[in-house]
N, C-alpha and C positions, 0 to 999 in steps of 0.2 A: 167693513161697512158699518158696523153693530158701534163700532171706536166714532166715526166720524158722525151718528144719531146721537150719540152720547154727547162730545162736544157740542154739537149745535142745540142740543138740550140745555145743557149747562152756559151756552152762552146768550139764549133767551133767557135763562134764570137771571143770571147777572145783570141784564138791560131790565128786566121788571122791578128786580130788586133798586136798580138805580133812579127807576120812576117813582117809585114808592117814596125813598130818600127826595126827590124832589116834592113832589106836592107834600110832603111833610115839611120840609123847610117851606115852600110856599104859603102853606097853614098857619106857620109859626107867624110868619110877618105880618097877615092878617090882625092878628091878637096883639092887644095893646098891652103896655108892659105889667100893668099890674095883673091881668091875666097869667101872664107867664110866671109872675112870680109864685100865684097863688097853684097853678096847675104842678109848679116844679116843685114848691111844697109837701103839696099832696101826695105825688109820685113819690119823692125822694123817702119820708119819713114811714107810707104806708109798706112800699116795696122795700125798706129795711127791715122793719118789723116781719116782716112776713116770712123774708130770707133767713132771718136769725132764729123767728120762729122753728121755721123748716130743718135748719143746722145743729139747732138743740137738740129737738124733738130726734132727729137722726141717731145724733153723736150717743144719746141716751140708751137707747134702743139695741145699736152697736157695741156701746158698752155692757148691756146688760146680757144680750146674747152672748159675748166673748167671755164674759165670767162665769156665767153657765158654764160652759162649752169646755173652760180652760182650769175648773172649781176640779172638777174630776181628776185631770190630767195631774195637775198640784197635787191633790191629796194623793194619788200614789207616786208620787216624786220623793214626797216626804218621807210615804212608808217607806223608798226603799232607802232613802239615805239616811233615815235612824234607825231602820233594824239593820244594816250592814254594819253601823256604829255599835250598836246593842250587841248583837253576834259575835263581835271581835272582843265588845266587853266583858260577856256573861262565858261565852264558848270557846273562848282560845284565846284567854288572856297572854300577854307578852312576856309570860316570866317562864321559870322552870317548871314550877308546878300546876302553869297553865297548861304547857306541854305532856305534862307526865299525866294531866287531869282530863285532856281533849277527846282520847279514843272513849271518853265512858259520858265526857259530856254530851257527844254527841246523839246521842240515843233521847237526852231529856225530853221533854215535851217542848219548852220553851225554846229552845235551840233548834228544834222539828219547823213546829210555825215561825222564827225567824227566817230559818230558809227558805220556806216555803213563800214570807214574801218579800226576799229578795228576789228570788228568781221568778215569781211572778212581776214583783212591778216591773223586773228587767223586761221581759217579755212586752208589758201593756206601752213603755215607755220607746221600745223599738216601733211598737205596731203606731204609737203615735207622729215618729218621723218619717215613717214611709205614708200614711197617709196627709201630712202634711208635704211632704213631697211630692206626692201624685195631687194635692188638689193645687200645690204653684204652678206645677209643670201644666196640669188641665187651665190653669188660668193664662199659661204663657200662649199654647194651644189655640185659647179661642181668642187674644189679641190679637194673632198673629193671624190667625184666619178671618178675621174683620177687615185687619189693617189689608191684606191680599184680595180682601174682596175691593175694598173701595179703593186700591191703587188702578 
């Protein structure tokens, strides 16, 4: 019953909607042409400007918050793909007497804090894919439960 209130809702909508459409076309004929020209003027150039206005102003916005957002992420991406570079250079270099040299390098201070942030930005850099996995899948989520509402 609740399905066939809905239909008949939606099909007054459609019938007002199409009167609307008519006495606007009836409007139109009324107006002489140089009227038209100058109303479609006005429309066309103010309602671009505005729209573009609006797309700017957005795009800007979006931009500036994703660089925030993504400025952080970067910079421990960085640290950890040049102290992992560093570590291999300074702490276990690829020759013999890197080998022979490793068990006492490891102790140094600088070979300390290298590790320490590789394995931290490994860490920040996991916790960054699962929370952008949990916030597409939250976004798949609420499509999905809009589109199921209004089917």
């Amino acid at each position: 019953m609740r399905t066939n209130r809905m239909k008949q809702f939606k099909k007054n909508e459609d019938a007002n909607d199409m009167q609307e459409d008519d006495h606007n076309i009836e409007s139109t004929k009324t107006m002489n042409d140089d009227e038209i020209e100058k109303t479609a003027k006005d429309f066309s150039i103010s309602k671009i400007y505005h729209c573009v206005k609006i797309v700017i102003d957005y795009t800007v916005r979006l931009a500036i918050f994703v660089f925030k957002l993504s400025s952080v992420y970067l910079l421990w991406i960085c640290l950890h793909y040049f102290s992992a570079h560093l570590y291999i250079k300074f702490c276990v270099p690829s020759t013999l007497t890197g080998f022979i040299m490793s068990p006492f390098m490891v102790a140094t201070p600088h070979c300390q804090g290298l590790r320490w942030i590789v394995y931290n930005a490994a860490s920040v850099i996991n916790n960054m894919w699962i929370i952008l996995g949990a916030w597409i899948y939250s976004m798949i989520w609420i499509w999905r439960g809009e589109n199921a509402a209004n089917a």
